[in-house]
N, C-alpha and C positions, 0 to 999 in steps of 0.2 A: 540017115538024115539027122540033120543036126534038131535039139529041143528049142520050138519057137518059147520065148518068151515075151511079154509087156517089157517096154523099157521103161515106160514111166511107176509100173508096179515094181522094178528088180531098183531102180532110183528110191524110192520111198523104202523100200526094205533094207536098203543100203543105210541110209540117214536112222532107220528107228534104230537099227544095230551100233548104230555110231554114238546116240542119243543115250541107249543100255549102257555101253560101257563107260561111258559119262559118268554115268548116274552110279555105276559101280565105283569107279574109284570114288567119285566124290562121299558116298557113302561112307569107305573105308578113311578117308583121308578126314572127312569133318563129321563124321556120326560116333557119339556116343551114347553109353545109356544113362540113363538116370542116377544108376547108383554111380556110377564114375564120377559125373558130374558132383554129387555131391558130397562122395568122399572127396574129390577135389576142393572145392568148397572147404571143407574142415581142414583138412592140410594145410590149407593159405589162412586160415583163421585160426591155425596153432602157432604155425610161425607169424603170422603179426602179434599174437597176445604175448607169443616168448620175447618179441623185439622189443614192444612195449616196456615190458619189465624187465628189461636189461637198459633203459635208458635212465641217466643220472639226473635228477632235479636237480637243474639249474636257478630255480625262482628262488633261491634262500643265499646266492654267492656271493661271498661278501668280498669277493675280489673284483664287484663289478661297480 
């Protein structure tokens, strides 16, 4: 014979499995840690202070 089972419990278990694997990619795809985060952070705030001082004052041109 075949295993009886709930349709509305094998429903529900179906959806929370659905729910998991959600929650896993989303994880991998938009989780990271702290230290990532903020060595990220520093890397964007090398390259803006390097951009910074490679730009030419312009407020002294006396060609304007």
């Amino acid at each position: 014979m075949a295993e009886i089972i709930n349709l509305r419990q094998a429903r529900k278990g179906k959806k929370r499995a659905a729910k998991e694997d959600q929650a896993a990619t989303n994880r991998a795809k938009f989780g990271r840690t702290k230290q990532e985060k903020k060595r990220d952070a520093l890397v964007e705030a090398q390259k803006t202070k390097l951009l910074d001082g490679a730009k030419l004052d312009t407020s002294n041109d006396p060609e304007k």
